[in-house]
Backbone as CSV, one residue per row, in Angstrom:
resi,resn,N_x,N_y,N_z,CA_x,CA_y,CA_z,C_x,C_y,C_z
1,UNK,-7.610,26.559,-94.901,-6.786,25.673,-94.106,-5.585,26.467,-93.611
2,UNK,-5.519,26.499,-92.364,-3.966,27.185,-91.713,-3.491,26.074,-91.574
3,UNK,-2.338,26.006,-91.718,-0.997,25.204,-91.800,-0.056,25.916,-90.281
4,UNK,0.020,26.683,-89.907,0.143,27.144,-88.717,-0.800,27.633,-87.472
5,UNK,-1.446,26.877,-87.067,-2.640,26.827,-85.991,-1.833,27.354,-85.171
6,UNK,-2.022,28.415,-83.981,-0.907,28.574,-82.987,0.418,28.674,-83.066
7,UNK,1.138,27.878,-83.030,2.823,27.384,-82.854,3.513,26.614,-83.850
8,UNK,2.491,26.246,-85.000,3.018,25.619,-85.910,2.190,24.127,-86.197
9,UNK,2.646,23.437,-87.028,1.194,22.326,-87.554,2.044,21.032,-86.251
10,UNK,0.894,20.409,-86.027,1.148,19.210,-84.647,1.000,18.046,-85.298
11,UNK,0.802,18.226,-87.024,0.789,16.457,-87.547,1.450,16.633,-88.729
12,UNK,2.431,16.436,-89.118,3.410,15.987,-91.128,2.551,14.914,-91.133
13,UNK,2.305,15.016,-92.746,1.567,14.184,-93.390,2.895,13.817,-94.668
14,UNK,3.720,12.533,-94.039,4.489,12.244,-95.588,4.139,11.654,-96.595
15,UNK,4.052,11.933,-97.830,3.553,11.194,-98.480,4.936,10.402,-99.666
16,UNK,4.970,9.341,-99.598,6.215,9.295,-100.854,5.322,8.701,-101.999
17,UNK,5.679,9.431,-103.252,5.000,9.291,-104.456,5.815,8.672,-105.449
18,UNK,5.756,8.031,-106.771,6.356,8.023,-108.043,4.983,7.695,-109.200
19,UNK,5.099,8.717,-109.620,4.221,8.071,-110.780,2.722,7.842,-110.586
20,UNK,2.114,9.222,-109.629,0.986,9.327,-109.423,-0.176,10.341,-110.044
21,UNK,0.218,10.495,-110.569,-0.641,11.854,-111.673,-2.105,11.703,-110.939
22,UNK,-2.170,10.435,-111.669,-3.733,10.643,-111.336,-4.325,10.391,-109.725
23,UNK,-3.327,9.619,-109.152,-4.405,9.385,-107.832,-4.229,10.923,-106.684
24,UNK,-2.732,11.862,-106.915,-2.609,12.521,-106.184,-3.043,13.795,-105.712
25,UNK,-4.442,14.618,-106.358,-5.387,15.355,-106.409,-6.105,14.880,-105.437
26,UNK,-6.439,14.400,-105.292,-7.802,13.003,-104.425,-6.914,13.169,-103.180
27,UNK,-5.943,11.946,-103.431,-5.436,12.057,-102.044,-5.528,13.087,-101.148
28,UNK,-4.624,14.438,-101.775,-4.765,15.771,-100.927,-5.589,15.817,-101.096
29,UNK,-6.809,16.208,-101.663,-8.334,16.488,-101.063,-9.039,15.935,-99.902
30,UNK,-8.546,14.556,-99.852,-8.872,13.602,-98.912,-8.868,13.802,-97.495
31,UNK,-7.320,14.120,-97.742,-6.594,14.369,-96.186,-6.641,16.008,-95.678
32,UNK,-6.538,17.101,-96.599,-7.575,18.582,-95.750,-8.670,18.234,-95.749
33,UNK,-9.257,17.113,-95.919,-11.044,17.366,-95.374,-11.086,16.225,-93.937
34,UNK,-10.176,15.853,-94.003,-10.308,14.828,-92.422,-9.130,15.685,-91.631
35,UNK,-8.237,16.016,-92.302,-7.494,17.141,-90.911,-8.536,18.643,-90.667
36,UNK,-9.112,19.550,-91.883,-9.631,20.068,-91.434,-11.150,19.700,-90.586
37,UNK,-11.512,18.788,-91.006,-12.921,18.469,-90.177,-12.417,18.280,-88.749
38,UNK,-11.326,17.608,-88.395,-11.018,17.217,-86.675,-10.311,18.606,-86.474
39,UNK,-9.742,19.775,-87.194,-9.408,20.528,-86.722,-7.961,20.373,-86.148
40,UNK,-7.079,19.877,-87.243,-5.565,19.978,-86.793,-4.937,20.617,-87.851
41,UNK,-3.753,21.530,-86.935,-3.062,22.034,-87.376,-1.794,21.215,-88.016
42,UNK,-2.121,21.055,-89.227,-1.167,19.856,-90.548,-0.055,20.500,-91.460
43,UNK,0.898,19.797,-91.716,1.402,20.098,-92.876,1.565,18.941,-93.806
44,UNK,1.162,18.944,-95.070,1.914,17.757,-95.893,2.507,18.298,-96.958
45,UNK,3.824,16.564,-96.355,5.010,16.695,-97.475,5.399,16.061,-98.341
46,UNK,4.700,15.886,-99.764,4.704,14.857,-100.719,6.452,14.493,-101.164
47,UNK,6.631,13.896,-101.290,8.236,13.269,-101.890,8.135,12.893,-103.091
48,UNK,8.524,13.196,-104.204,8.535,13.170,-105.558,9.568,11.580,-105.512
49,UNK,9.533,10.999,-105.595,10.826,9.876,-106.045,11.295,9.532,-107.236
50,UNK,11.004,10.508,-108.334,11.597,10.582,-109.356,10.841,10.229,-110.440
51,UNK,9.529,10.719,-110.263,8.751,10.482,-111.293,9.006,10.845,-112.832
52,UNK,8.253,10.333,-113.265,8.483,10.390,-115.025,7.357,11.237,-115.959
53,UNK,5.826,10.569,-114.649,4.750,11.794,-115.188,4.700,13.150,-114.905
54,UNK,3.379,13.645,-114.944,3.162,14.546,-114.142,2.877,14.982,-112.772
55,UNK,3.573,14.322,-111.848,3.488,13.991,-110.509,4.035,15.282,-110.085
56,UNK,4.950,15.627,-110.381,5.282,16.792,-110.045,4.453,17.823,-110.291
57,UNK,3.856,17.816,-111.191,3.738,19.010,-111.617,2.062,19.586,-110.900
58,UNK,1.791,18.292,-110.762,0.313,18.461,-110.223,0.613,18.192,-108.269
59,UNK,1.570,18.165,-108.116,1.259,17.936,-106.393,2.290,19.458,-106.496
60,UNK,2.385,20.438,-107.075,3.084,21.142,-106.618,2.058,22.477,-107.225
61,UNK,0.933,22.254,-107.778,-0.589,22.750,-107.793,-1.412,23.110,-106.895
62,UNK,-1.489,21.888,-106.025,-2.323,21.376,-104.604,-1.845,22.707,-103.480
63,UNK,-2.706,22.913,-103.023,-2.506,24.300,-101.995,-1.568,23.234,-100.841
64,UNK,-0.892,24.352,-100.076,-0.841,24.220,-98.929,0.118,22.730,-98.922
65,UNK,1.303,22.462,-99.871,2.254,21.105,-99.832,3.822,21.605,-99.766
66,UNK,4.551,21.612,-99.005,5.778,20.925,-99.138,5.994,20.342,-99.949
67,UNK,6.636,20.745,-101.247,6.793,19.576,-102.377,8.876,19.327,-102.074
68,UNK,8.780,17.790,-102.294,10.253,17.600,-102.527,10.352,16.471,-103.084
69,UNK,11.664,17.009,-104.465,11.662,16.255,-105.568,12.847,15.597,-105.656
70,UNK,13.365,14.369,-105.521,14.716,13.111,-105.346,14.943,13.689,-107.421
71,UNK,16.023,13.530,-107.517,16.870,13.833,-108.622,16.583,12.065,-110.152
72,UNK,16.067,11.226,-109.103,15.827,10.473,-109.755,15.033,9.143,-108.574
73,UNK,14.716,7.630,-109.254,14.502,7.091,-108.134,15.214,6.261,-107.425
74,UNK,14.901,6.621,-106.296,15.815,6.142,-105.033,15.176,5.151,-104.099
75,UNK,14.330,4.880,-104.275,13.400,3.919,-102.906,12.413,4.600,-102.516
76,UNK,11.194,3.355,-102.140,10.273,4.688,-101.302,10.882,4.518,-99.979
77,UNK,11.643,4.189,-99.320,12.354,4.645,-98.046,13.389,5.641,-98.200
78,UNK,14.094,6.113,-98.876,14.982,7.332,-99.335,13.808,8.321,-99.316
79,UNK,12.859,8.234,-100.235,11.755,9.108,-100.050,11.195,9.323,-98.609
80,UNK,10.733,8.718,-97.651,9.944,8.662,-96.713,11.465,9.146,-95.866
81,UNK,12.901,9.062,-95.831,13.566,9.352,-95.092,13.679,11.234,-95.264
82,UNK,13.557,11.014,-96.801,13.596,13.183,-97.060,12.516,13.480,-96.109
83,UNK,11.322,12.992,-96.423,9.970,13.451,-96.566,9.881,13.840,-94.786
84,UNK,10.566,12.701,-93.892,10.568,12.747,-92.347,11.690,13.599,-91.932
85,UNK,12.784,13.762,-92.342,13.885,14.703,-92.242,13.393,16.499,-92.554
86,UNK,12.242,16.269,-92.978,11.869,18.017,-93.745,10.605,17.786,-92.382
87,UNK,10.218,16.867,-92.020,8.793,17.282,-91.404,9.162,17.813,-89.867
88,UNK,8.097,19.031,-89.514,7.875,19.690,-88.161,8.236,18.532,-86.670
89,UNK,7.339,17.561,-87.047,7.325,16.852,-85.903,7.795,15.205,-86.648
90,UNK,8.333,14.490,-85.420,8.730,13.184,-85.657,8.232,12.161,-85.249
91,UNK,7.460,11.909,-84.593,7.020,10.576,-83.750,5.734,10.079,-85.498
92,UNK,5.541,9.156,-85.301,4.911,8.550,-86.622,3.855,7.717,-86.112
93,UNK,2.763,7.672,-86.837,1.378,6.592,-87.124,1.716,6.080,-88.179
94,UNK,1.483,4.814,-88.613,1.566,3.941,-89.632,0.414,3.430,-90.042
95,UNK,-0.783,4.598,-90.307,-2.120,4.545,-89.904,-2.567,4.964,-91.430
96,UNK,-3.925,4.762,-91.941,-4.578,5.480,-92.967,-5.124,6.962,-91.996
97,UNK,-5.174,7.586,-92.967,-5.898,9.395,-92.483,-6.922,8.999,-92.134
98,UNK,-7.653,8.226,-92.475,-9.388,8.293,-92.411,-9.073,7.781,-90.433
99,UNK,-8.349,7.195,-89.777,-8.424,6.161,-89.109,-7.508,6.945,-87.918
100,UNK,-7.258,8.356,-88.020,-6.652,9.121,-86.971,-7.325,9.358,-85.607
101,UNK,-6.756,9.444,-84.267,-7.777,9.827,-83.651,-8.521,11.063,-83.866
102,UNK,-9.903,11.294,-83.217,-10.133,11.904,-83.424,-9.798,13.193,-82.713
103,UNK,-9.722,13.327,-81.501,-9.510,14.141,-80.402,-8.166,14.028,-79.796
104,UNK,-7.231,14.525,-79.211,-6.050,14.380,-78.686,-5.957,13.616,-77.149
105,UNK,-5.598,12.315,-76.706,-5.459,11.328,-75.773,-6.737,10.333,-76.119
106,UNK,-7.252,10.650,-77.480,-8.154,8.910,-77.503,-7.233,8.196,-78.282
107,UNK,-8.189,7.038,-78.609,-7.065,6.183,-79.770,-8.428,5.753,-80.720
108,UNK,-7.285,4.975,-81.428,-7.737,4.783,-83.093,-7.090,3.040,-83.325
109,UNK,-7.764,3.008,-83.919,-7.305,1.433,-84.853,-7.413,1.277,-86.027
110,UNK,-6.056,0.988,-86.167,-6.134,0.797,-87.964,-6.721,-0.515,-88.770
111,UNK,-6.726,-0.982,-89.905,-7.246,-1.966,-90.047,-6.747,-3.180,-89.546
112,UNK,-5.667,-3.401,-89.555,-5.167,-4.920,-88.919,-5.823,-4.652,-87.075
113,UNK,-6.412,-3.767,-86.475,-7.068,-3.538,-85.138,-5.393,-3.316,-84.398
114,UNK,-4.387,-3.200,-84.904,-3.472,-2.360,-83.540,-3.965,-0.935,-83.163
115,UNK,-3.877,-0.784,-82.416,-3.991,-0.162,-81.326,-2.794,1.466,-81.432
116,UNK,-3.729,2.447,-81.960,-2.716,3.655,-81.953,-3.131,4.539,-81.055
117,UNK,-1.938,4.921,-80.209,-2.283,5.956,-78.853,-2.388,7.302,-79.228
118,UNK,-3.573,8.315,-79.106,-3.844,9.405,-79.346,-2.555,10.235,-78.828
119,UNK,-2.567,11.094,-79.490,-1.340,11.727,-79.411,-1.532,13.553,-80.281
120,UNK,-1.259,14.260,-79.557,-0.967,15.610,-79.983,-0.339,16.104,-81.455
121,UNK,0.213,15.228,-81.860,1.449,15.384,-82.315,2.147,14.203,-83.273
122,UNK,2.516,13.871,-84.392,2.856,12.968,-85.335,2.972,13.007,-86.439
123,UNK,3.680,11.922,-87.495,3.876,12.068,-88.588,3.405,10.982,-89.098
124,UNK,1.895,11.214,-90.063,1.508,10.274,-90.756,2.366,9.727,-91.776
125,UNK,2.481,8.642,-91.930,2.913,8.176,-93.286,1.968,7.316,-94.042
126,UNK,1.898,7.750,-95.212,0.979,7.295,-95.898,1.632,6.427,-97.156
């Protein structure tokens, strides 16, 4: 997985976490196999929010993460505000990964069926 395709990655993937040990292996596995299968140049940036497990210790394992760790917990919006303040690009989907476009100028629909405009460029939040 390059994390710099060309000019740098065209999608942040934020993730804000607390207290995920176990689901957060998966997750990142999840999301390099649907960014690398469509072939985008990604970065993800997990947000620690002050976990107590091993959240840290295992998302900072995972190849290829931006890890950033809040001093204690703060909100998952304090989180998602680090997590978007550290990321490459800013414009945002409020989308699941699986449900990205696939190609750059189609679109996608998430489950409630809104309507997301393909786009070059964004910051998933997950």
């Amino acid at each position: 997985m390059d994390l710099n395709k060309d000019s740098g990655p065209s999608l942040s993937i934020v993730i804000p976490v607390y207290n995920e040990q176990s689901n957060i292996s998966r997750l990142h596995a999840e999301i390099v196999q649907v960014c690398s299968e469509n072939n985008y140049a990604f970065e993800i940036i997990i947000v620690d929010d002050g976990s107590t497990d091993k959240t840290g210790q295992i998302a900072r394992s995972v190849s290829a993460v931006k890890y950033i760790r809040l001093l204690r917990n703060f909100s998952q919006t304090s989180a998602l505000d680090e997590g978007i303040k550290s990321a490459v690009i800013f414009t945002h989907y409020a989308c699941p990964v699986k449900f990205l476009p696939i190609s750059p100028g189609s679109s996608a629909r998430c489950k409630d069926n809104v309507q997301i405009p393909g786009r070059r460029q964004g910051t998933l939040i997950m």
